[in-house]
C-alpha positions in Angstrom: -53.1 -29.7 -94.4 -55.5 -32.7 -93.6 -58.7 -32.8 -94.9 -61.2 -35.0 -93.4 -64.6 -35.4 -94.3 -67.7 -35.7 -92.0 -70.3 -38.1 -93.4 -73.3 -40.5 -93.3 -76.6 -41.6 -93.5 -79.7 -39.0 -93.4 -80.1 -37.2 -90.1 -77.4 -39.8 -88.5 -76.0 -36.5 -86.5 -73.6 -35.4 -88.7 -74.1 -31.6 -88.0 -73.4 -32.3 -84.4 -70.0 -34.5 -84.6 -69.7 -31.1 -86.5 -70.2 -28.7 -84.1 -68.4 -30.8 -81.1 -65.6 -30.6 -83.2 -65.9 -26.8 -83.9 -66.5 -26.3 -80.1 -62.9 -28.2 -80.1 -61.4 -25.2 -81.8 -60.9 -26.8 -85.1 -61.8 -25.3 -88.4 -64.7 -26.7 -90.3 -66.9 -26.3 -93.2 -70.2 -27.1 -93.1 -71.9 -27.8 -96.6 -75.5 -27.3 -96.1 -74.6 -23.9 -94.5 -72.8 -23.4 -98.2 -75.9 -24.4 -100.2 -78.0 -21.9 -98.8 -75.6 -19.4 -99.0 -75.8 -20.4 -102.6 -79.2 -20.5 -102.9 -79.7 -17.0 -102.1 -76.9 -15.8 -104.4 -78.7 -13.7 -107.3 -77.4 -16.1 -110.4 -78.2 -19.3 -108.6 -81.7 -18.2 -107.6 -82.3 -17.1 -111.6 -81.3 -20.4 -112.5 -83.6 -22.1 -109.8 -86.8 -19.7 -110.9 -86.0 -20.7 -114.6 -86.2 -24.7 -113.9 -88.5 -24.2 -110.6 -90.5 -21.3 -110.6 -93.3 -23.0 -108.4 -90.6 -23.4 -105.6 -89.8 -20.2 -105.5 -91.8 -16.9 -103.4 -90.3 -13.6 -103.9 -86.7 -14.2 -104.2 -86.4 -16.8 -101.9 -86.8 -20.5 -102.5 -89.1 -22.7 -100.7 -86.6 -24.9 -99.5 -89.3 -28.0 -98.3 -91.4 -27.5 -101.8 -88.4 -28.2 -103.4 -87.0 -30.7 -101.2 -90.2 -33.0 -102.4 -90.1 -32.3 -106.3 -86.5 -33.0 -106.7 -86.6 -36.3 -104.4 -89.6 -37.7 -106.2 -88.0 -36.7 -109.5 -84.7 -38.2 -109.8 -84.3 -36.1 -113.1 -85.4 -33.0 -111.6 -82.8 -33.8 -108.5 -80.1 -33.7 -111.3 -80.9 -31.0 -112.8 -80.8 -29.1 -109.3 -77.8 -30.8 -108.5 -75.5 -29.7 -111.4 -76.7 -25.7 -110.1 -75.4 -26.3 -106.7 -72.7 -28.7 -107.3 -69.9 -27.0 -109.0 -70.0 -23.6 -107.1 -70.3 -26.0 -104.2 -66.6 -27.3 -104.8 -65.6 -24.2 -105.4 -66.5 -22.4 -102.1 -64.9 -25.9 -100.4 -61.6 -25.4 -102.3 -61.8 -21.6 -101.6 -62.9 -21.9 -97.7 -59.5 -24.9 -97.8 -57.2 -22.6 -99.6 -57.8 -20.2 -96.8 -57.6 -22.4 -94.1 -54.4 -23.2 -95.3 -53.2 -19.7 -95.7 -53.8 -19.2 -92.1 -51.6 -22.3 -91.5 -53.8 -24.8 -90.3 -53.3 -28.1 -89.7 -56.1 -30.1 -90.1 -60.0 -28.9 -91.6 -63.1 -30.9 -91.6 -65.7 -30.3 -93.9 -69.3 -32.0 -93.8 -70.2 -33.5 -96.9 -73.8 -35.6 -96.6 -73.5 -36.7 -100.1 -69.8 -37.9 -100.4 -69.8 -41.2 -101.6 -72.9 -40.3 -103.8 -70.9 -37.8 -105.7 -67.5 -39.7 -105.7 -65.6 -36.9 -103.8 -63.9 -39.3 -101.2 -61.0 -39.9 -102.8 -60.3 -35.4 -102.1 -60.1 -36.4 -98.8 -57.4 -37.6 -96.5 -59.6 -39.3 -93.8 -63.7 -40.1 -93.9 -65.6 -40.1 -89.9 -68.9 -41.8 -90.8 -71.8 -41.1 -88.3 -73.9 -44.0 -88.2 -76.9 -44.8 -86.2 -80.1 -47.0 -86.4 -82.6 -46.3 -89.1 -85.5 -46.0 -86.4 -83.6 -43.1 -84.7 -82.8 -41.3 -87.7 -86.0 -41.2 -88.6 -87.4 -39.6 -85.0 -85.1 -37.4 -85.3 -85.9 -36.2 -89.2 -89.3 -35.6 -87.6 -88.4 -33.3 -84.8 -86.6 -31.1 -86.7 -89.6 -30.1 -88.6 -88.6 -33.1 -91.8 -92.2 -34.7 -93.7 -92.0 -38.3 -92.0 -93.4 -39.6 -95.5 -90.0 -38.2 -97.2 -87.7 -39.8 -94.8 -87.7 -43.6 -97.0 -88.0 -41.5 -100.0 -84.8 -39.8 -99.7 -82.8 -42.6 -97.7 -83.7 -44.5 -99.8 -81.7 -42.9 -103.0 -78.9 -42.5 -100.6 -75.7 -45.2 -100.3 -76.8 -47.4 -97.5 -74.9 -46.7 -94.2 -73.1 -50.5 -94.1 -71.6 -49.2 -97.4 -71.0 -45.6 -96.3 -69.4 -47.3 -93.1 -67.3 -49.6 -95.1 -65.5 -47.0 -97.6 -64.8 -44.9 -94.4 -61.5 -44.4 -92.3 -63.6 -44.3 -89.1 -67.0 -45.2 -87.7 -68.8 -43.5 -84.8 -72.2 -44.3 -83.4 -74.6 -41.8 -82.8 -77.6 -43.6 -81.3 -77.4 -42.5 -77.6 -75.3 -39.5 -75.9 -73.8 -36.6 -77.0 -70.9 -37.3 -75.0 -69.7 -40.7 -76.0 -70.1 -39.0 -80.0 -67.3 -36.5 -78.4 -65.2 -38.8 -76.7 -64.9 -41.1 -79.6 -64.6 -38.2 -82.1 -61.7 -37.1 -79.7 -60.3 -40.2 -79.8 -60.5 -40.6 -83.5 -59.1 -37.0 -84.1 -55.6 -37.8 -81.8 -55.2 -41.0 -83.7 -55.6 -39.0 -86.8 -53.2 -36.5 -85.5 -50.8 -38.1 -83.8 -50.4 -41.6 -86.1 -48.5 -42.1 -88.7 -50.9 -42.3 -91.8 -49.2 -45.7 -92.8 -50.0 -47.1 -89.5 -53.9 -45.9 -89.9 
């Protein structure tokens, strides 16, 4: 099966290239789906309220209190990290394993933070989605993202000419959601129908 992997820059439009492809009728995973799921699972959130307990109400974590202590505590963002991480990978290989069982051909799986946590090289292809810095940031804003945090958090990110050179593919998401799916369906019939030598 081919595994590609669905990457870039902070609030580039990554869950969207995700969802056009869904709506293509291909399999994908989508990771921050995964890490609530995670969050919520009882063990997890025990070890969250042990090394957070101010980011936590009830039992459920307070996703944007914690989004600003870990970013503007790199320790604290490991320490977070090495919770999520590993059951992280294992949900992906699980979710792949049964992708495969079911005898697809191709699965792609959105990883924001691949080239951060050196897990390209587990995937066949990378599709970065790139777009200017100004129009991430709008867009961080509208959905609801603390303006203040967006250079925090970019900032301890892999800049996007980097994340755009280690890639297999580029594709700009700056204006309409239909060039995105052309050149995504572009990109996916080269993936499928070329020879991987001749990529």
């Amino acid at each position: 099966m081919i595994k590609v992997a669905i990457t870039g820059s902070l609030a580039s439009g990554k869950s969207l290239a995700l969802d056009i492809i869904e709506k293509m009728g291909y399999s994908v995973i989508n990771c921050d789906h995964l890490v609530h799921s995670i969050m919520n699972q009882v063990d997890t959130l025990d070890l969250i309220k042990a090394k957070f307990p101010d980011c936590i109400s009830g039992n459920e974590v307070i996703r944007s209190k914690l989004g600003k202590v870990v970013f503007l505590n790199r320790d604290k963002l490991t320490v977070l990290e090495n919770i999520l991480y590993p059951k992280l990978r294992i949900e992906i290989s699980r979710l792949c394993d049964l992708a495969i069982s079911r005898g697809e051909k191709i699965i792609f799986v959105e990883i924001p933070l691949l080239f951060e946590k050196k897990q390209n090289h587990l995937y066949d292809y990378i599709i970065c989605v790139d777009a200017d810095r100004s129009t991430r940031r709008h867009r961080f804003g509208l959905r609801g993202g603390d303006l203040d945090m967006f250079a925090v958090i970019d900032d301890q990110h892999i800049k996007p000419e980097e994340k755009k050179r280690m890639s297999s593919f580029v594709v700009t998401n700056n204006n309409h959601k239909e060039d995105l799916e052309l050149n995504l369906q572009n990109i996916i019939r080269l993936i499928l129908h070329t020879p991987p030598t001749q990529l």
